[in-house]
DRENZATOR-868049 format. One line per 8 residues: number of its first residue (from 1); their letters; for each residue x, y, z of C-alpha. Coordinates in steps of 0.05 Angstrom, whole numbers. Each point is the difference from the previous one (the first is absolute). Layout:
BEGIN
NUM = A = X:Y:Z ~ ...
This chain:
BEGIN
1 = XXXXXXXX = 1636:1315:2035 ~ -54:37:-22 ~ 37:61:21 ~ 55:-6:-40 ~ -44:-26:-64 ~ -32:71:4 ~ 67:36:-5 ~ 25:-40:-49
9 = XXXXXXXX = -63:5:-49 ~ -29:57:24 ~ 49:68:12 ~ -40:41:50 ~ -11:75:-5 ~ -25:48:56 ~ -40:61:-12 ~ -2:58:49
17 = XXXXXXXX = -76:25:-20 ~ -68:30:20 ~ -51:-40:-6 ~ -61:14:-51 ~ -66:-30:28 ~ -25:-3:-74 ~ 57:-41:-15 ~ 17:39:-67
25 = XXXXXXXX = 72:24:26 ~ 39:7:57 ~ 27:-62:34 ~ -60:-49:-24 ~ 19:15:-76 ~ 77:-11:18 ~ -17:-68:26 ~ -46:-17:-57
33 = XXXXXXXX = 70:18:-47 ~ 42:-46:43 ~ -43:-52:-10 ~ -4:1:-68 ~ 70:0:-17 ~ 7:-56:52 ~ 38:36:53 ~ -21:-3:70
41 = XXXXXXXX = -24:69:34 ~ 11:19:75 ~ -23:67:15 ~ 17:63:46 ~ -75:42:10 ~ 14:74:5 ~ -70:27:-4 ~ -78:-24:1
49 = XXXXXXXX = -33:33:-39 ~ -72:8:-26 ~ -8:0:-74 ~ -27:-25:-53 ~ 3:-6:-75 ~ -17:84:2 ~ 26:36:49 ~ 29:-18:68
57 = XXXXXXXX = -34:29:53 ~ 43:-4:72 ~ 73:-19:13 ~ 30:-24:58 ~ 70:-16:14 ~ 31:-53:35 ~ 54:25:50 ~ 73:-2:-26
65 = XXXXXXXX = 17:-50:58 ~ -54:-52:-28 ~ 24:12:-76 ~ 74:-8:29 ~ -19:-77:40 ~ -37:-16:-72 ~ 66:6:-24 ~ 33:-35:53
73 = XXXXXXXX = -34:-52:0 ~ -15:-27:-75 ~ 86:13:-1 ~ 2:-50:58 ~ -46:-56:-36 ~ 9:11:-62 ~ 50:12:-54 ~ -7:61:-41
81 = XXXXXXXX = 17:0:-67 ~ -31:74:-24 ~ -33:57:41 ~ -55:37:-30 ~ -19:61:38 ~ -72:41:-16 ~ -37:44:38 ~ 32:31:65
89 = XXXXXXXX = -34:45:32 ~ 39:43:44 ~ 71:22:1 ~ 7:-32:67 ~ -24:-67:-35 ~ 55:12:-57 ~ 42:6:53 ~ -1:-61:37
97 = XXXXXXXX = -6:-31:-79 ~ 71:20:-7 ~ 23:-16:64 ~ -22:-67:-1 ~ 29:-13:-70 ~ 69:26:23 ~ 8:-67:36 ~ -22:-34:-65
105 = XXXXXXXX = 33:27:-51 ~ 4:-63:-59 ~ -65:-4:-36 ~ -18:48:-51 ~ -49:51:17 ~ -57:21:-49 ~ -23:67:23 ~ -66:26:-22
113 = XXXXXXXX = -10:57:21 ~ -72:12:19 ~ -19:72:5 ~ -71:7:-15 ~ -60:-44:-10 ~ -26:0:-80 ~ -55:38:43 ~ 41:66:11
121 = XXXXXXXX = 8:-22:78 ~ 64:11:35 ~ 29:-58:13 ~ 76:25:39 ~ 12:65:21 ~ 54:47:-22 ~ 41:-19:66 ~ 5:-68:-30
129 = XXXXXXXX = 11:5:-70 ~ 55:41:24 ~ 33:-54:39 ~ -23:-58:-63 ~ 56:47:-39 ~ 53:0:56 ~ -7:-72:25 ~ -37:-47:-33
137 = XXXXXXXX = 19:17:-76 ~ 79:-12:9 ~ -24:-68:25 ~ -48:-16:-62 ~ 28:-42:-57 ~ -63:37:-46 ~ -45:47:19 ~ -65:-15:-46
145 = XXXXXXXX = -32:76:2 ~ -66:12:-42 ~ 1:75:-34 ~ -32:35:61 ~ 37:-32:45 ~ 71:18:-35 ~ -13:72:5 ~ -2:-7:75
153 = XXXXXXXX = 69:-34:-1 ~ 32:35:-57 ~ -27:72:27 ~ -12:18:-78 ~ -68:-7:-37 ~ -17:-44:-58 ~ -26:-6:-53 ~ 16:-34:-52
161 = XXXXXXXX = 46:-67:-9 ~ 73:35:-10 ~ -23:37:68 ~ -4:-65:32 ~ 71:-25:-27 ~ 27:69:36 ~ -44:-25:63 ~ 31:-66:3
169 = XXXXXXXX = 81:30:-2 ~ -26:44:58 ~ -34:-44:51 ~ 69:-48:-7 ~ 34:55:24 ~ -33:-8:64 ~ 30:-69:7 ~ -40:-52:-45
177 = XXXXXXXX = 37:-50:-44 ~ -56:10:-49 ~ -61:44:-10 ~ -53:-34:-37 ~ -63:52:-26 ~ -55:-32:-20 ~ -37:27:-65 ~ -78:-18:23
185 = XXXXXXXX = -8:77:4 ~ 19:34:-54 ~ -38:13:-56 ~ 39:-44:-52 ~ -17:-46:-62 ~ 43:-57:44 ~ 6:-7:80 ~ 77:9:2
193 = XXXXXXXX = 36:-7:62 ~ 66:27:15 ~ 53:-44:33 ~ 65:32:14 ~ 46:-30:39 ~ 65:36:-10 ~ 30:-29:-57 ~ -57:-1:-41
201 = XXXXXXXX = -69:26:-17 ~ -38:-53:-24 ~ -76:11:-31 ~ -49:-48:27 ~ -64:5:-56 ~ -63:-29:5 ~ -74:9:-33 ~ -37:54:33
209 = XXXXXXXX = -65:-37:29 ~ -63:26:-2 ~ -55:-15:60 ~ -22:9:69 ~ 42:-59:33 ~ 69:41:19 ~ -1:5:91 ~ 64:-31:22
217 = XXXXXXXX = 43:1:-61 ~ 51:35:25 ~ 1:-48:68 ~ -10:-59:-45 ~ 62:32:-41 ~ 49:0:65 ~ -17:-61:16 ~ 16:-33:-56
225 = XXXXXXXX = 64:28:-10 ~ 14:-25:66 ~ -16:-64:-10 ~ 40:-1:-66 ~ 60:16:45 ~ -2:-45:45 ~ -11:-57:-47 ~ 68:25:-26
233 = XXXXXXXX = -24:39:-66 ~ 46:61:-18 ~ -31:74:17 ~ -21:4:-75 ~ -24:-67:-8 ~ -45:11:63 ~ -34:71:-24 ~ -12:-25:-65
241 = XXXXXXXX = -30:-63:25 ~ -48:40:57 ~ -19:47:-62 ~ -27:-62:-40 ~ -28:-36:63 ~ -50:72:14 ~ -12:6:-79 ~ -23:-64:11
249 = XXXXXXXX = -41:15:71 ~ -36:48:-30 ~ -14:-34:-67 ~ -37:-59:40 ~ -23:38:49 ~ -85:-9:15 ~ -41:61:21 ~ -5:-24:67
257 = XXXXXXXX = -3:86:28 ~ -50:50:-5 ~ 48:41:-28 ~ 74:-10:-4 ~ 7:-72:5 ~ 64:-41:18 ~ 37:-40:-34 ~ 4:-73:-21
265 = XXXXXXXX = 64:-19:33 ~ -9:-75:-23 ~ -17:-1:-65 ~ 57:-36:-19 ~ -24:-72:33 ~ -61:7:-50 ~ 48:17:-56 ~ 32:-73:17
């Protein structure tokens, strides 16, 4: 009973993540999202690393055959409504990503595609972004790129907004049903983001926030649109909710960091 009370009221979502041991991004900041918007998170680890709110300071993947029985497993116990997948590693990790998603090919995937820590630090090597193009973009219903992170994908620079719409048209010709380019970086009045999914390119605005609070948006982001899908909410309707839920985040967020501080991924509850 209680089994089939959580699949009824609560859709789960898995992310395939590293995890962030100053819980700002990564896989703890997906899980925070999930919970929020009521959805129940299983996860797939990809990578320990040591970080926090500054810089991260070692890596260390998880083998491809561990990432590949996460996978296995949470499929076998659980069912998946949306797949969010974050920071990967190693092309051999991408790898067995795809492969185990061939055998589960229903949910919608959210792919964001971590390159980089906000740091500077490489976060997946050429080898993989490489094979993130050839096999795990034609599987991705949106691809949720910030700026930097676009140019990788897209192979062009940019730098300004009507780059970015360019960006998006090129990265779904790798595969993706929908490129989604998030507007935190550019230097604009508005943070606009860019959703193109084919048929149409649809502006997602929002006030550009001031402060120190901003690790983890673009996980937070992901994860949100996930969850929006697999409560059911069209592509659009997703995005545009996740953009107001991490306006929102960072609005309420406390200066909990030296530094770069996280978000406040419940600040709704004290809204209620």
């Amino acid at each position: 009973m209680i089994g089939q009370r959580l699949r009824r009221d609560r859709p789960t979502v898995l992310t395939i993540a590293g995890s962030d041991s100053g819980g700002v991004a990564g896989l703890q900041a997906d899980l925070r999202t999930f919970a929020a918007h009521r959805v129940h998170g299983v996860t797939a680890v990809t990578a320990v690393t040591a970080q926090n709110n500054r810089a991260v300071t070692a890596v260390d993947p998880v083998s491809a055959r561990m990432v590949a029985a996460q996978i296995r497993a949470v499929f076998d116990g659980f069912d998946i409504r949306a797949i969010k997948t974050g920071m990967l590693a190693t092309a051999a990790i991408v790898e067995a990503v795809c492969e185990a998603l061939e055998t589960h090919p229903g949910p919608p995937l959210v792919v964001d595609p971590v390159i980089a820590a906000s740091s500077g630090r490489r976060l997946l090597d050429e080898d993989a972004v490489a094979l993130v193009r050839s096999r795990l973009l034609p599987r991705a219903r949106v691809v949720t790129p910030n700026r930097f992170e676009a140019e990788a994908l897209a192979g062009q620079r940019i730098g300004a907004p009507d780059d970015a719409r360019r960006a998006a048209a090129r990265i779904r010709l790798h595969g993706a049903a929908a490129a989604l380019v998030t507007g935190g970086h550019f230097d604009t009045a508005e943070a606009v983001d860019l959703l193109d999914d084919g048929g149409a390119v649809v502006e997602l605005r929002g006030p550009r926030l001031e402060g120190r609070q901003t690790r983890g948006t673009g996980c937070t982001f992901s994860a949100a649109v996930a969850a929006g899908l697999a409560a059911g909410l069209s592509l659009p309707d997703a995005a545009g909710g996740a953009k107001r839920y991490v306006e929102g985040a960072i609005r309420h967020a406390p200066p909990l960091a030296r530094g770069p501080g996280p978000l406040h991924h419940f600040w709704r509850n004290e809204q209620q």
